[in-house]
DOPA-708201 format. One record per residue (C-alpha): residue in three letters; z, y, x. Coordinates in steps of 0.05 Angstrom, whole numbers, padded with zeros to 5 digits, always signed. Layout:
<nodes>
ALAZYX
...
</nodes>
This chain:
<nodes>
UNK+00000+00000+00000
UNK-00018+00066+00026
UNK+00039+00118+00032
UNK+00009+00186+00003
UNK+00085+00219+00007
UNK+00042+00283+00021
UNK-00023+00273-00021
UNK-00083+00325+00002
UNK-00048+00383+00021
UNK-00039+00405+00079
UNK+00015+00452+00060
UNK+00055+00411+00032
UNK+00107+00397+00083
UNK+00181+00374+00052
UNK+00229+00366+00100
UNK+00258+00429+00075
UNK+00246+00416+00000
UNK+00304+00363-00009
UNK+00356+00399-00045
UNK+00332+00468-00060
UNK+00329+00511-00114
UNK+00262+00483-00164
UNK+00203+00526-00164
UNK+00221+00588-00220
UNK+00182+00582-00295
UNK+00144+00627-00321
UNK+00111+00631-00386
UNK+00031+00646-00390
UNK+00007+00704-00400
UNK-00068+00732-00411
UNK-00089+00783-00359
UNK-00025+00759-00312
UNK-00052+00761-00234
UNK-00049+00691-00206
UNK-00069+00663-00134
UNK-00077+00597-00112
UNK-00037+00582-00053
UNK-00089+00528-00038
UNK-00155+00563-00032
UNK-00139+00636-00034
UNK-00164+00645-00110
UNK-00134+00706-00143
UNK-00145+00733-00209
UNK-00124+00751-00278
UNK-00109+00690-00331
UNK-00170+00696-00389
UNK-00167+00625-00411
UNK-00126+00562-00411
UNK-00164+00495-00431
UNK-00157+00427-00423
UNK-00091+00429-00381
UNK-00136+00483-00337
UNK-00131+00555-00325
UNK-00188+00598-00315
UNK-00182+00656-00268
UNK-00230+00715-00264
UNK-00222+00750-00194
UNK-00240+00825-00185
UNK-00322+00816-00182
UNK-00314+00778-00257
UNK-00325+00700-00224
UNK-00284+00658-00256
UNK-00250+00594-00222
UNK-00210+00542-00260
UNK-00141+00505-00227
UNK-00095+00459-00260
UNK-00041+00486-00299
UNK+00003+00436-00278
UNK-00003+00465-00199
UNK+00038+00518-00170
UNK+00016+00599-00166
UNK+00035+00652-00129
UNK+00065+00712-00175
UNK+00064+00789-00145
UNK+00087+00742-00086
UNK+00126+00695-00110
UNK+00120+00617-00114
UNK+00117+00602-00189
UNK+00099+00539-00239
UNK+00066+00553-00310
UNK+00101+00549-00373
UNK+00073+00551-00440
UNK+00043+00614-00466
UNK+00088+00659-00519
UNK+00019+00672-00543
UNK-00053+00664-00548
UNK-00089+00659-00479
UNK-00165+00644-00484
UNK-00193+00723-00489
UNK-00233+00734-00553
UNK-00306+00703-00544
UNK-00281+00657-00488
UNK-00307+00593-00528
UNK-00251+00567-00554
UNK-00188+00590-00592
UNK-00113+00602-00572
UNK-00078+00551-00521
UNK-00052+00492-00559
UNK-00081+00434-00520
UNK-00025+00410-00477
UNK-00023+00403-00401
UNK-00040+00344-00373
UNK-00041+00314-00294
UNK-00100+00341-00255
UNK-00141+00281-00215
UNK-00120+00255-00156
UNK-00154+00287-00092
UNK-00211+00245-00057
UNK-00193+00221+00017
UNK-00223+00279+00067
UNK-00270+00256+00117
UNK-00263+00235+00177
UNK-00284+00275+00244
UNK-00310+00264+00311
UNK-00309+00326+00356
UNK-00372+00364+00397
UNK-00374+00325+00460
UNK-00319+00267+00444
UNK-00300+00207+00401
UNK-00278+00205+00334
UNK-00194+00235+00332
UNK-00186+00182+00271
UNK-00222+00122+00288
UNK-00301+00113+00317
UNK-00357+00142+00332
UNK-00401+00194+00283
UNK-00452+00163+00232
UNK-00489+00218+00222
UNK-00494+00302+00233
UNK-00455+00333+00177
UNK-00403+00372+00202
UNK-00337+00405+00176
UNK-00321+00472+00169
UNK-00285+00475+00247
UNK-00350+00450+00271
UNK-00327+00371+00280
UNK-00374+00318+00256
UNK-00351+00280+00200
UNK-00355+00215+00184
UNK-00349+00183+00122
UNK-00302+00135+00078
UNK-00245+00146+00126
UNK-00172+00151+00099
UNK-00128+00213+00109
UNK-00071+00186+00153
UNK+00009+00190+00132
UNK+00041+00258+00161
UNK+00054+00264+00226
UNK+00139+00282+00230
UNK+00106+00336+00277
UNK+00086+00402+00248
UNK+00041+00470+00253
UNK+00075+00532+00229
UNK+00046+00600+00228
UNK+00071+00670+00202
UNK+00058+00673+00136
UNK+00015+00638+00077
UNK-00055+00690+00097
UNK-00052+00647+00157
UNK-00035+00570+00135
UNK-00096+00592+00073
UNK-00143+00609+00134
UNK-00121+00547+00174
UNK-00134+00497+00113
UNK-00205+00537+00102
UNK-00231+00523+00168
UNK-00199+00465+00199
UNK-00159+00422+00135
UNK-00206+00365+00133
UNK-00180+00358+00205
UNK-00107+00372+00191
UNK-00114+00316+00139
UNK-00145+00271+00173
UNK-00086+00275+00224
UNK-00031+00278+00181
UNK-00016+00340+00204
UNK+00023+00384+00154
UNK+00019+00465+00163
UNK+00078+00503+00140
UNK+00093+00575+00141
UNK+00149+00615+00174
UNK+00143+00683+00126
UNK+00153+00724+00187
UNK+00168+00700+00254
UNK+00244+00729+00260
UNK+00246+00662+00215
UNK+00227+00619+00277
UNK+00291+00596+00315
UNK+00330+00588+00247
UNK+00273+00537+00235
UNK+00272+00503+00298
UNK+00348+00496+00290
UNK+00330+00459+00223
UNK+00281+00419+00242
UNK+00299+00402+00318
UNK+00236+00383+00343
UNK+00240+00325+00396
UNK+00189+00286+00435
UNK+00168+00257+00372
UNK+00176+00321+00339
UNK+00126+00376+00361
UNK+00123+00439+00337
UNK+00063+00481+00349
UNK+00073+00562+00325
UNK+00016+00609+00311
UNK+00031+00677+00320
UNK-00004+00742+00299
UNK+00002+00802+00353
UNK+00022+00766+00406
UNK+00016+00814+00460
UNK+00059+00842+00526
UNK+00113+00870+00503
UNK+00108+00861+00416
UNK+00159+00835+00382
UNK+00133+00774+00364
UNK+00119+00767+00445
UNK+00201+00780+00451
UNK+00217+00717+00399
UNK+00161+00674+00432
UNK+00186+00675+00499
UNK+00261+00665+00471
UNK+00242+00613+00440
UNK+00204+00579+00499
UNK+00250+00590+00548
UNK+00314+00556+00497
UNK+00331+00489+00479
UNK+00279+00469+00436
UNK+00227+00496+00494
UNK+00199+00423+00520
UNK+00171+00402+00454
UNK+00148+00476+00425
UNK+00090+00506+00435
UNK+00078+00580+00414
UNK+00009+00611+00421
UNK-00024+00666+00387
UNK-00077+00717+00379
UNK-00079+00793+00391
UNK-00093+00817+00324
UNK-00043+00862+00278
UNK-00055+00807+00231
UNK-00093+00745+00219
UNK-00149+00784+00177
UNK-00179+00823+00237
UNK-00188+00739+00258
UNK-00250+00744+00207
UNK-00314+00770+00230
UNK-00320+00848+00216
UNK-00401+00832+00198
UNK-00383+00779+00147
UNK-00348+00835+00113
UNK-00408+00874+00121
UNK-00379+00926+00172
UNK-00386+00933+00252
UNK-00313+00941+00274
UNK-00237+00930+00233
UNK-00215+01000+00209
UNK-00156+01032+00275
UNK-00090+01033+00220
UNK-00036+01083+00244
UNK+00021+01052+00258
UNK+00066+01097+00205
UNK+00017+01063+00149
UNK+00034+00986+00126
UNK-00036+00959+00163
UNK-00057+00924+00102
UNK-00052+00970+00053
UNK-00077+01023+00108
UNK-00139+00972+00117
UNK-00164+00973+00036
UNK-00158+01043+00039
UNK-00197+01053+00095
UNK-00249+01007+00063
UNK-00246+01036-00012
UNK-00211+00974-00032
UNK-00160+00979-00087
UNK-00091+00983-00057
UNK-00034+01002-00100
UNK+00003+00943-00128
UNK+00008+00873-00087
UNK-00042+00840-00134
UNK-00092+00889-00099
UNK-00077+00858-00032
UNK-00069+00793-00060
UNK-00150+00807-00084
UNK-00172+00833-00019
UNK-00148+00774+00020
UNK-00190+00730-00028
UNK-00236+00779-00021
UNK-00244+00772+00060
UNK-00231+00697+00058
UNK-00281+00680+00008
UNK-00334+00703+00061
UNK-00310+00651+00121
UNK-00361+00592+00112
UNK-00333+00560+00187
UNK-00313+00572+00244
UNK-00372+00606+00261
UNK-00336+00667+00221
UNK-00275+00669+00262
UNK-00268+00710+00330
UNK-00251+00667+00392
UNK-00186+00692+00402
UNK-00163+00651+00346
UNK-00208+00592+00340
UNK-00186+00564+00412
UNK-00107+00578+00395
UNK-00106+00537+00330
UNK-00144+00469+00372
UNK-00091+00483+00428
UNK-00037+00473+00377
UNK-00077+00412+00336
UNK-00082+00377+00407
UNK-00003+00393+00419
UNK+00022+00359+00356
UNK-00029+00299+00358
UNK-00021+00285+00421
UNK-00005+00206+00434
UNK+00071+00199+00452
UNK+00093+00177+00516
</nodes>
């Protein structure tokens, strides 16, 4: 029998979970802002069918995700109760929501990959040229393997959603979990928590890591203490994970320069005419520059290399 304990998500790590507080309730609304932890997805709630619930993001697409799943709320974690009232917007084809939720489908098994230039990670060679988002062949009817107790964490959940995009069907494939710190003052409290050993890798991907930042400061603390041997932190130069994506896939030459009195990502939207007054703004304009990365191919360097450094750190063989 297969042990699925973590199913297709690569998020979904739960050696924290046991014992805490359940995800909050709250009851459906039409027009409430949603985003899917999973993919990025953000918009407002015009229909709820079948156990599904449509979203229709800021350019009027509309995506649908089981109700049953979890959604992020003006930030916060949240599950979805039944409506107080009528969801489906007049004209959406159907009426009120009555029909009752229902378990989505289980996930198909991810492919299997073979790397540019080397064998297969999960088993043997490539059977043909199809190739996964992070650029790694993939091969077919291959099983995603039971976690790995070791574990990727990065700052906050823009980062693990750009990690899944490019390089989940890896992660899954390796049973590695991605988890995220929500800011990396968070990370020795962690490491305390989950006291990585031998066995027990940690790999940490941090944003701004450059002489003399902050998160510089807490990196090098961290390396140099007791959990040092079996920790690696790397990271990239940028204020934050977005300036990672491509300017030109966005359709500009360069990232906006963001005083430093100005919260950068609010300071960013404005600079580029995107709407930027309430978090659901933000919350659009990250699914906004996401839904433009296709593969790797739409990341700059500086990040692409740190994230293999830290997927060869946790997978490699013990000894």
């Amino acid at each position: 029998m297969d042990d699925d304990r973590y199913g297709g998500d690569v998020l979904s790590g739960d050696w924290r979970s046991k014992g805490r507080k359940l995800v909050r309730e709250v009851a459906l609304e039409r027009d409430m802002v949603l985003e899917d932890p999973a993919s990025g997805w953000a918009g407002a709630v015009v229909r709820l069918e079948a156990g599904n619930v449509e979203l229709e993001d800021w350019k009027g697409r509309t995506r649908s995700f089981p109700a049953t799943g979890q959604f992020l709320l003006e930030g916060e974690l949240v599950r979805l109760g039944r409506p107080g009232a009528p969801v489906n917007r007049p004209g959406g084809g159907g009426p009120g929501s009555t029909v009752p939720f229902r378990t989505p489908a289980p996930v198909a098994a991810p492919l299997a990959l073979d790397r540019p230039g080397g064998a297969a990670r999960a088993g043997g060679p490539a059977t043909g040229r199809a190739r996964t988002a992070s650029g790694s062949f993939a091969v077919e009817r291959e099983r995603a393997r039971v976690a790995l107790p070791s574990r990727i964490m990065v700052e906050g959940r823009h980062d693990a959603e750009l990690v899944e995009k490019v390089w989940g069907a890896d992660l899954r494939v390796e049973g590695v979990v991605v988890e995220y710190l929500e800011g990396v003052d968070n990370l020795a409290e962690v490491l305390e928590e989950f006291r990585p050993s031998r066995d027990r890798r940690v790999g940490v991907l941090v944003d701004h890591l450059v002489p003399g930042s902050k998160e510089t400061r807490f990196a090098e603390a961290v390396m140099r203490g007791k959990w040092g041997a079996h920790v690696l932190v790397v990271g990239h130069p940028y204020v934050d994970v977005w300036q990672s994506v491509k300017p030109s896939r966005l359709g500009f030459r360069e990232w906006p320069t963001i005083p430093r009195s100005i919260e950068w990502k609010h300071g960013i939207c404005d600079a580029l005419g995107w709407p930027h007054e309430e978090q659901a703004d933000i919350a659009r304009a990250w699914q906004r520059i996401l839904g433009q990365v296709r593969t790797f191919a739409d990341l700059e360097p500086a990040l692409l290399g740190r994230v293999e450094e830290l997927i060869d750190f946790v997978t490699e063989p013990r000894g």
